[in-house]
C-alpha positions, 0 to 999 in steps of 0.5 A: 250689621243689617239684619231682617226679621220676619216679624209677622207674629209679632203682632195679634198673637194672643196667648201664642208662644211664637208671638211672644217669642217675635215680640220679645226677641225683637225688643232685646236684639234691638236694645243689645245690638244699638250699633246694629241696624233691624228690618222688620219684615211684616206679610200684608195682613199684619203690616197696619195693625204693626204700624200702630205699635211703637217701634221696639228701638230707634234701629229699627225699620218696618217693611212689607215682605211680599214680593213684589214690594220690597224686591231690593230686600235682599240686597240691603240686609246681610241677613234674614232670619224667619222667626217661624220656621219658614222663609220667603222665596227670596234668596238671601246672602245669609239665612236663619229660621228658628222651629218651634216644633213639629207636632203638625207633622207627626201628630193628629193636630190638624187638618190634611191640608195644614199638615201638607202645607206646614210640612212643606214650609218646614222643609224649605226652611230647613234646606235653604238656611245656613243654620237653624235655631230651635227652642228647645233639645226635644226640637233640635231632636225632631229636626235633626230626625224628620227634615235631616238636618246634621247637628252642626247646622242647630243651635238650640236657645231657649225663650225667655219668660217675662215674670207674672207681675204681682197684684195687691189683695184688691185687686185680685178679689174684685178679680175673683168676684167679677169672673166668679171664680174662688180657690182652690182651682186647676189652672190651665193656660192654652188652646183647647184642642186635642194637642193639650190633652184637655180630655184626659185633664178633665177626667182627672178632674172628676175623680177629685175633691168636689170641692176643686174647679178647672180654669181653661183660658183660651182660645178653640182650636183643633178637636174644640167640639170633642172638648166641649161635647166631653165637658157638657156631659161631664159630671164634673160639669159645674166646676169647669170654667170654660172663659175662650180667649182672655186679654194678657192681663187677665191671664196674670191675674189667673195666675195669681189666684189659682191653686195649681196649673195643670198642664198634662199636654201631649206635645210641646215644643217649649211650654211657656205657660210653665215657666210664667206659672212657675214665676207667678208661685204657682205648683206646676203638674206637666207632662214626662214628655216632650219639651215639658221635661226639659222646660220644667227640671226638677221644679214640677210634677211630671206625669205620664200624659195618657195616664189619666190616673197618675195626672189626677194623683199628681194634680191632688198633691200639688194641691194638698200637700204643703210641703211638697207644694211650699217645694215646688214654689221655691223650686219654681221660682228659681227655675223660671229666673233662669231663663232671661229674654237678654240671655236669648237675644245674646245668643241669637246675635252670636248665631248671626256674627258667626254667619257672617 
C-alpha cells in the first residue's frame, strides 16, 4: 500500500492537538505498516522546517504538495489522507480527511473571514472523501449534522496520549524556583481565547482560597485582549500567571507540580490536555459538555461550563478533598492508559484496507 498524508501540522504545532495528532500518527502508521510505503505531503511554508526533522521510518518519503510541483502525486499513491479536514484540488483514487471539529462554524471563535474560509474547506473535504474519520462521537455528531454526512461514511477513532514523564525532586524545585511558581496552583493548558472559557475560570478563581494561584500556558488567540483586560482588573490579579507559549518540556513539568487542571472550555473537539493531565496524576475539573465528557469518563469533575459557581465549587474539591482527589488520581490514570497512539494508528490502517 501507498499512501499520502497531508503532514503540514506535523511541524511547528506548539501546544496544538492537531500537531500532535499528525506527529504521532505518522510516527505509528509507519512502525505498524513496515511493508507499506508513506508520502509525506507538506505545503511550502512547512516543507524546510520538516526537512530538518528525522524521517519517522525508513518508508517514508517527503513531498511538496502544492500544484504544480507534484502534479504525478496522484497517480503514485493509492490514497491520500488529509489530517486536517481539508484536501488539496487534486483528485485522488481514494480519499480520507479526519475533522477535529467544527466549532469555527457554530461558534463565535473566530473572525468572518476564517470562519467563511474554514466552513468552505470543511465542506469540500466532507463531499469529495470516500470516508471520514473524527476524533471523537461529539464530532462524528456535528458532521453528520452540518455538512450531511451519513454515518456510514464516519469512523470515529480516538487520539492516543503520550504519558507526562515523571521528573526527580530536583528538578521540579529548581522548576519552581526559576518560574516562580509554588503549590497549590490551577493549571490550565491551551490557548487564551474565548473558546476556552478563560474569563469564567478566572472568576471562579476570585471566590477562592487567597492562598490558591492560576497557571495559563499558552499561547493568544481569538478574544486574548478581553482575557487580558478582565485579568488587569481582577482582583485576584496576583495570583494569576500569565506564562503565553511555553516549550513542551516546560508543560511537563507544569504538570507535575500543579494541584489540579482546570479545564472548564466551551468547546472541544477531544481535549488533550485532559488525558496528559490525567497521565501526570493530576485531578481534572472539565466541562459537561462537548468532547470533554466523552474524553474524561468517569476519572474527572464535570461541570456546567457558564456556571461560574459550579466551576469554582468543583475546582475547591479537586483541591481540598483527599479522598475525592486520591480517586481522581487513580481513576485518571487508569482512564489515560486507555487511549494508545498503536490503537489509533491500527485502526486508521483499517480504515484505509477497507477502501481499497
Amino acid at each position: 500500500m501507498t499512501a499520502a498524508l497531508d503532514a503540514s501540522y506535523s511541524v511547528g504545532q506548539a501546544l496544538s492537538g492537531v500537531g500532535i495528532y499528525c506527529r504521532r500518527l505518522i510516527e505509528e502508521l509507519a512502525a505498524s505498516a513496515p511493508e507499506s510505503r508513506f508520502v509525506l505531503c507538506y505545503r511550502a511554508n512547512r516543507f524546510f522546517r520538516a526537512m530538518l526533522q528525522p524521517r519517522p521510518g525508513t518508508n517514508v518519503v517527503r513531498r511538496m504538495l502544492e500544484e504544480p510541483l507534484n502534479i504525478l502525486l496522484p497517480r503514485r499513491v493509492e490514497l491520500f489522507h488529509g489530517l486536517n479536514q481539508r484536501l488539496p484540488r487534486y483528485r485522488f483514487r481514494r480519499a480520507v480527511a479526519t475533522f477535529h471539529d467544527l466549532f469555527v462554524i457554530t461558534g463565535e471563535y473566530s473572525t468572518v473571514e476564517f470562519r467563511r474560509r474554514f466552513t468552505d474547506l470543511a465542506r469540500d473535504a466532507a463531499v469529495r472523501s470516500d470516508h471520514i474519520v473524527t476524533v471523537s462521537r461529539h464530532t462524528a455528531a456535528r458532521v453528520e449534522s452540518l455538512l450531511r454526512v451519513e454515518c456510514s461514511r464516519i469512523s470515529v477513532i480516538h487520539h492516543g496520549v503520550d504519558p507526562i514523564p515523571e521528573f526527580p525532586d530536583e528538578d521540579l524545585a529548581a522548576f519552581r524556583r526559576r518560574y516562580g511558581i509554588e503549590p497549590p496552583f490551577l493549571l490550565h493548558v491551551g490557548a487564551v481565547q474565548a473558546r476556552k472559557n478563560i474569563g469564567r475560570l478566572v472568576e471562579a478563581l476570585e471566590s477562592l482560597d487567597s492562598q490558591l494561584h492560576l497557571v495559563l500556558a499558552g499561547s493568544d488567540g481569538y478574544g486574548a485582549a478581553e482575557i487580558r483586560a478582565l485579568i488587569e482588573a481582577s482582583p485576584a490579579r496576583r495570583r494569576i500567571h500569565l506564562l503565553g507559549y511555553v516549550p513542551q518540556a516546560v508543560v511537563e513539568r507544569l504538570y507535575r507540580t500543579a494541584t489540579a487542571l482546570a479545564f472548564p472550555s466551551l468547546d472541544e473537539g477531544f481535549g488533550f490536555p485532559v488525558l496528559e493531565a490525567m497521565s501526570a496524576g493530576l485531578p481534572v475539573v472539565t466541562s459537561n459538555r462537548a468532547a470533554m465528557a466523552e474524553v474524561a469518563g468517569d476519572a474527572a469533575l464535570l461541570v456546567d461550563p457558564v456556571d461560574t459557581a459550579a466551576i469554582a465549587a468543583a475546582l475547591l474539591r479537586a483541591v481540598e478533598d483527599s479522598a475525592l482527589r486520591g480517586e481522581l488520581i487513580s481513576k485518571g490514570l487508569a482512564r489515560a492508559a486507555g487511549f494508545r497512539w498503536t490503537r489509533a494508528a491500527a485502526e486508521t490502517l483499517d480504515v484505509y484496507r477497507k477502501l481499497l
